[in-house]
C-alpha positions in Angstrom: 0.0 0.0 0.0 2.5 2.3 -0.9 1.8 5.7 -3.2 2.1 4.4 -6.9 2.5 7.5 -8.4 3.4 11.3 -7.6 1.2 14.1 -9.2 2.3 17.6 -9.0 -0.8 20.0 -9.3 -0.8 23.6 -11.0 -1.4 24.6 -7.0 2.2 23.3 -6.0 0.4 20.3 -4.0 1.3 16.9 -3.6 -1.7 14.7 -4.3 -0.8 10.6 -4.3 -2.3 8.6 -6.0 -3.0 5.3 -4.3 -3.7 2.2 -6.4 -4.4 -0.1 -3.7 -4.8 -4.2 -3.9 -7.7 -6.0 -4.1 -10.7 -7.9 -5.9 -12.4 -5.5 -7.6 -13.6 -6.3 -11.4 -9.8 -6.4 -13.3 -10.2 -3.7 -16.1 -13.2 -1.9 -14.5 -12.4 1.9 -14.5 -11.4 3.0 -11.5 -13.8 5.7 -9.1 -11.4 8.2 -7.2 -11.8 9.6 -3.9 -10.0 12.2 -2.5 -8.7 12.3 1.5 -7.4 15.9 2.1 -5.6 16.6 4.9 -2.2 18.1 6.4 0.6 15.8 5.2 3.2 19.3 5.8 3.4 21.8 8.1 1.2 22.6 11.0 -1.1 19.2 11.9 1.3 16.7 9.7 1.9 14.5 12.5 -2.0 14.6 13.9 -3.0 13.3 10.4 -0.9 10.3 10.1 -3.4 8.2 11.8 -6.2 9.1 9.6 -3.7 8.6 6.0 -2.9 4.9 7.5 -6.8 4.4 8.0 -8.1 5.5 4.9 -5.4 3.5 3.0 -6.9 0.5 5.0 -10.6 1.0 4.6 -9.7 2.0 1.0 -7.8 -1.7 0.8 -11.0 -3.2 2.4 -13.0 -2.0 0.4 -11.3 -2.9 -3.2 -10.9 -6.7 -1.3 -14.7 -7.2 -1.4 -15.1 -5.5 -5.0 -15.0 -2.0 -4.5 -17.8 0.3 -5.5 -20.4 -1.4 -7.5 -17.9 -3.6 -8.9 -15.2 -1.0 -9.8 -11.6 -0.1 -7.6 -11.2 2.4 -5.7 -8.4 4.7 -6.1 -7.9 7.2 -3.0 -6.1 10.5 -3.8 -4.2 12.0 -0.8 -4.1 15.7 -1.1 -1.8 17.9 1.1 -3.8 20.8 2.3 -0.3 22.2 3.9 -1.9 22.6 7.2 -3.4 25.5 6.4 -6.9 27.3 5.1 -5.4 28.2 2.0 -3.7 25.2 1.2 -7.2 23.1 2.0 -9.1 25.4 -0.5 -5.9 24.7 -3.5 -6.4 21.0 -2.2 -10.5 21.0 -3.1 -9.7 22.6 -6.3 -6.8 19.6 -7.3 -9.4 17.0 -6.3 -12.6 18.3 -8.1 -10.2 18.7 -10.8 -8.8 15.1 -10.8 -12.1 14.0 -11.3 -13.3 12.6 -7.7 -16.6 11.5 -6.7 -16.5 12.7 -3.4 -14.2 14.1 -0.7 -13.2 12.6 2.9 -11.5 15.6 5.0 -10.7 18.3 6.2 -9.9 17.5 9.7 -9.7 20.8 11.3 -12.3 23.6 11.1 -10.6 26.4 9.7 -9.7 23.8 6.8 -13.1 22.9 6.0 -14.6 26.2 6.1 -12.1 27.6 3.2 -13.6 24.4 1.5 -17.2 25.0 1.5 -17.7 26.7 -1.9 -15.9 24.7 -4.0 -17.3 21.8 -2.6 -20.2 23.2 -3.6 -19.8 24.6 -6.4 -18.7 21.2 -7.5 -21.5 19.7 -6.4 -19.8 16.7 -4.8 -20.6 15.4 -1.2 -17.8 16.0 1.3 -17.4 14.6 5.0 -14.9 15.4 7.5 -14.4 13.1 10.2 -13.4 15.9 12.8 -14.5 19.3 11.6 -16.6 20.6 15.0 -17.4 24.1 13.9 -21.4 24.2 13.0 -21.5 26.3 10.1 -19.2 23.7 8.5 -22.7 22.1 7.8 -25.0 24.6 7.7 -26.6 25.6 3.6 -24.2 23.5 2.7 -26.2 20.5 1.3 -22.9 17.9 -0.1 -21.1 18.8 3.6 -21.4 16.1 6.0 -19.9 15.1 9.4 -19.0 12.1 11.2 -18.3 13.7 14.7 -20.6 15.7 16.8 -20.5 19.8 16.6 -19.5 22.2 18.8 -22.5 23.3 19.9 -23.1 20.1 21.8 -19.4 19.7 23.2 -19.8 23.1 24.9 -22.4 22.9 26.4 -21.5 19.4 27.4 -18.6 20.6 28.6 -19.8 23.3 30.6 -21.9 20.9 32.1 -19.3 18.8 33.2 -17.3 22.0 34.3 -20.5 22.9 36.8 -21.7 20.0 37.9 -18.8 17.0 37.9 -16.4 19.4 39.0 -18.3 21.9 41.3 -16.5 25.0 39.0 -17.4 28.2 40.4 -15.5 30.0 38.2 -13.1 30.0 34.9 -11.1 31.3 32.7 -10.3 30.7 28.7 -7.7 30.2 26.7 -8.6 30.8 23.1 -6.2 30.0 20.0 -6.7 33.5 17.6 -5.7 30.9 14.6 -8.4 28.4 14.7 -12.3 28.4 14.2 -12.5 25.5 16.2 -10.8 27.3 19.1 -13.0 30.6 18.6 -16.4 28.4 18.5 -15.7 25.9 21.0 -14.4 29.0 23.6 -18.0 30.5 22.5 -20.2 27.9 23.1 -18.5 26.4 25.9 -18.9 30.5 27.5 -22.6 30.9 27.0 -23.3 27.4 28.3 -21.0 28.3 31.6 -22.4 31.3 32.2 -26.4 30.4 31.0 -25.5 27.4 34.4 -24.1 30.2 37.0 -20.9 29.7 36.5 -18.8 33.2 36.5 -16.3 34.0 33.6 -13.1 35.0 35.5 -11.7 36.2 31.9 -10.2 35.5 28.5 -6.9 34.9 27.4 -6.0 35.0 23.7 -2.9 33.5 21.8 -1.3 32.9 18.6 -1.4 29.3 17.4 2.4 29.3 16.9 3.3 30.5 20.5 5.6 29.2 22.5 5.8 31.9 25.6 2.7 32.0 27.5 3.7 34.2 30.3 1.1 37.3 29.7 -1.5 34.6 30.3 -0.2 32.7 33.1 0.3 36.1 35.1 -3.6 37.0 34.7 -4.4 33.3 35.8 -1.9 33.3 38.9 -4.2 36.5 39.7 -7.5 35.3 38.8 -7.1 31.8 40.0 -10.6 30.2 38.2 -11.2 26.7 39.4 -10.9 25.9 35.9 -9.2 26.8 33.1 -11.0 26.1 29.6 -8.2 25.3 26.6 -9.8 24.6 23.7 -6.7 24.6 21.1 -4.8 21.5 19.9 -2.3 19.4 21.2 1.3 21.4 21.1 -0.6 25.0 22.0 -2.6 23.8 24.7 0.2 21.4 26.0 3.4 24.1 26.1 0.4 26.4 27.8 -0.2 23.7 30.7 3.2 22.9 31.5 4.5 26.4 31.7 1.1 27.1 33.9 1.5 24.3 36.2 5.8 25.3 36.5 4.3 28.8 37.7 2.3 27.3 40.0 -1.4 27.4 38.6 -3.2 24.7 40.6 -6.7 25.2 38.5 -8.3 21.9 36.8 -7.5 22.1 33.1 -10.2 20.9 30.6 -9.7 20.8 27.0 -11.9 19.7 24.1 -11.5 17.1 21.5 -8.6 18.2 20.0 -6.3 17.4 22.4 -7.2 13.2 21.1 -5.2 14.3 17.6 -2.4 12.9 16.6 0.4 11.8 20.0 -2.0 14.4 21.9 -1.4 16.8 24.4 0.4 14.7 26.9 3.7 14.8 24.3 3.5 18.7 25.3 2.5 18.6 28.5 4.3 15.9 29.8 3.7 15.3 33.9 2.3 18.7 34.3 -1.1 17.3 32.5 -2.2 15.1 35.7 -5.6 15.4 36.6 -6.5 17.5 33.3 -9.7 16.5 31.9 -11.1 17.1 28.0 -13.6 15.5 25.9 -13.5 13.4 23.0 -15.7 11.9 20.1 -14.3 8.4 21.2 -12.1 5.9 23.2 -10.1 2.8 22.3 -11.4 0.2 25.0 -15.1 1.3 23.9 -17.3 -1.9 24.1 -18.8 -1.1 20.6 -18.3 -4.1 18.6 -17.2 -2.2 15.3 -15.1 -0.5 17.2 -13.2 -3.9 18.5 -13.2 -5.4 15.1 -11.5 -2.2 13.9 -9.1 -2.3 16.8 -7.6 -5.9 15.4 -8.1 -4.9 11.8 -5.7 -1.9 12.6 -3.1 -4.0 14.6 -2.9 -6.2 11.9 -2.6 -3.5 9.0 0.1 -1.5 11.0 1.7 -4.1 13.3 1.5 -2.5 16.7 -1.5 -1.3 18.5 -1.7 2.5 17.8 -5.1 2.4 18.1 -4.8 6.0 20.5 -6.4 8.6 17.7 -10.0 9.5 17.7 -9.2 10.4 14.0 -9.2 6.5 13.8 -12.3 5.5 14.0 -13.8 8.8 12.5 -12.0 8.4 9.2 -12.7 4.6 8.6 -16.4 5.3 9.7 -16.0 8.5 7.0 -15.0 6.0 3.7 -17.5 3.7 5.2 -20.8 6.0 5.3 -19.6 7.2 1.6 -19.5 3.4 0.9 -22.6 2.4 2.4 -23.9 5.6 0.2 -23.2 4.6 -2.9 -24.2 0.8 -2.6 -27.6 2.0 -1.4 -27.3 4.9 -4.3 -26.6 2.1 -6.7 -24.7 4.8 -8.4 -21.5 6.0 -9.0 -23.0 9.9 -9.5 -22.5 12.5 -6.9 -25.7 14.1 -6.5 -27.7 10.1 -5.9 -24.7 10.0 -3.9 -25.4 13.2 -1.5 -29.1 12.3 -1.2 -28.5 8.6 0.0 -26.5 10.1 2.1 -28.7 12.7 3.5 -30.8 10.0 3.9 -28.2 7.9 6.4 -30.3 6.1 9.4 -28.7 3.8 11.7 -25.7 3.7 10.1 -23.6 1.2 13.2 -19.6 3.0 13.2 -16.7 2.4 14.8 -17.1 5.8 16.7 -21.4 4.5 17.5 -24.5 4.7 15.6 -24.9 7.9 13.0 -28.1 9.2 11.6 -27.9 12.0 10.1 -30.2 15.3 11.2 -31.3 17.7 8.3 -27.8 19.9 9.0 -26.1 16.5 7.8 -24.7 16.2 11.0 -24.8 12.6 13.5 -27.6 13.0 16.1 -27.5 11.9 19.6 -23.6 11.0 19.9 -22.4 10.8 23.3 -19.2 13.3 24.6 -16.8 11.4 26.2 -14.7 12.9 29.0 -11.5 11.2 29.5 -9.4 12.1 32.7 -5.2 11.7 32.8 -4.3 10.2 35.7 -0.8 8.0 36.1 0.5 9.3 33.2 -2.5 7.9 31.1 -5.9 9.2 29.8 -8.5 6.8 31.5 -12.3 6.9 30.6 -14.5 9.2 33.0 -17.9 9.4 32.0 -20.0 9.8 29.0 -22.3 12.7 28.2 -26.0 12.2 25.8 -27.6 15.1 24.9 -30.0 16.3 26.9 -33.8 16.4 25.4 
């Protein structure tokens, strides 16, 4: 499973295009999807997980025939880790003649996405995109994770009534959409459930020196400190805090579960953080075992850590399961047998889509690091 050949675009992108083994009808044209995602610069190493599992569920697929009969060929586009790069990236796929897309994985990638996506009239789903206008008018954009909406508020539940949080501060990332929409939502819920905003702290994505921050927190002192960024930001942020001597509970949001995570920044300083997640290995779901031993036995060991794991092979899979209901290779049947996804059973749980395109009623799970390991908490279902 190793790229077969190298295509430079006219945008300076690498995309790779992977012919991958399997049973699929010899001589049948092939049907091309495109992953896009960060294979340079910033998020590079958070993606990795997510290029070795759509190379697998790409190879599972071709091994029971492909779609309707004809292989599959996944095009990896390098989105450079940035907004920019992710729109050139949607342009080099709808011009290599895909039938749909599987990325971005971050927010602000997926949002400079949306109109040429549409334009092109091709469904899209990211596996990890939170932000809810990702979705929103935007009829071919689907997701495989919950939104933001929910993990604030569930969040901010969790703040007020697991931990007892009186008050807090947050930490927003200036660079990111998820960061900016997360620190919202999270804020509203907080505040609509008594708790008192302390303050907020604002940073640069590619900081490294935190110590304008951590002298308003030493002050403040919240009994929790809100850090919705990703893993090197929000890790370097905790460990210079906790070396000052900030002793409030640290809670973070999904992003922390990308790539080696937050505890590669954060190192010892992390104990007792808490953060939510879309997922967790040792979940009892049984797709989500079987995909366990189908990924040890792809990559050798385990590795099975990433959230982006599950919610990329679940990703191909929907688009799959789309197409065979579809019976058609055609992007708009496509889009509406996917709009039209009920009970759909995942590695990451059970999606059906609501009319925003996004999964209804999947649970937030809040993981908690304790002896140098995140350990499962509790799980949080919408409230009705």
């Amino acid at each position: 499973m190793t790229p077969k050949t190298g295509l430079k675009t006219r945008f300076g992108l690498l995309a790779l295009a992977l012919a991958l083994p399997g049973t699929a009808a010899t001589g049948a044209a092939e049907v091309k999807l495109a992953l896009i995602l960060a294979r340079t610069g910033i998020g590079a190493d958070e993606n990795l997980p997510a290029e070795k599992t759509a190379r697998m569920a790409v190879a599972e697929l071709n091994g029971s025939g492909g779609l309707l009969g004809r292989p599959v060929r996944l095009l990896l586009v390098d989105n450079a880790g940035t907004p920019l790069g992710s729109k050139k990236a949607a342009e080099t796929a709808v011009g290599q003649g895909v039938i749909g897309v599987i990325g971005a994985f971050r927010s602000s990638h997926c949002l400079a996405m949306i109109q040429v996506i549409r334009d092109a009239r091709i469904p899209m789903i990211t596996p990890s995109a939170t932000n809810p206008q990702i979705t929103l008018g935007s009829e071919f954009i689907f997701r495989a994770c919950f939104t933001d909406t929910f993990q604030g508020e569930a969040l901010a539940r969790f703040a007020r009534r697991d931990l007892g949080s009186a008050s807090a501060m947050v930490l927003v990332n200036t660079n990111e959409n998820y960061s900016i929409g997360l620190a919202q939502d999270f804020t509203a819920s907080f505040d609509a459930q008594g708790g008192r905003l302390l303050g907020r702290g604002e940073y640069q994505g590619n900081a490294v020196d935190f110590s304008a921050i951590l002298a308003s927190l030493k002050q403040l002192r919240p009994d929790v400190v809100f850090l919705p960024g990703y893993p090197r930001d929000s890790g370097l942020l905790i460990s210079q805090a906790v070396n000052a001597g900030v002793r409030s509970v640290f809670l973070g949001g999904d992003a922390w579960d990308v790539g080696l995570g937050v505890g590669q920044y954060a190192g010892p300083a992390l104990e007792g953080a808490y953060h939510s997640t879309q997922w967790y290995a040792e979940s009892p779901n049984a797709r989500n075992r079987s995909l366990r031993a189908q990924f040890k036995r792809a990559y050798g060991a385990d590795g099975f850590t990433s959230m982006q794991i599950p919610l990329t092979y679940d990703s191909i899979m929907l688009f799959a399961d789309a197409v065979r209901r579809a019976n058609s290779l055609e992007p708009l049947k496509i889009t509406q047998a996917l709009q039209r996804t009920r009970g759909f059973r995942g590695a990451s749980g059970t999606i059906t889509f609501d009319p925003n395109r996004n999964p209804l009623g999947k649970d937030v799970i809040i993981r908690k690091y304790e002896g140098a390991a995140w350990r499962y908490f509790k799980s949080i279902s919408p409230e009705r």
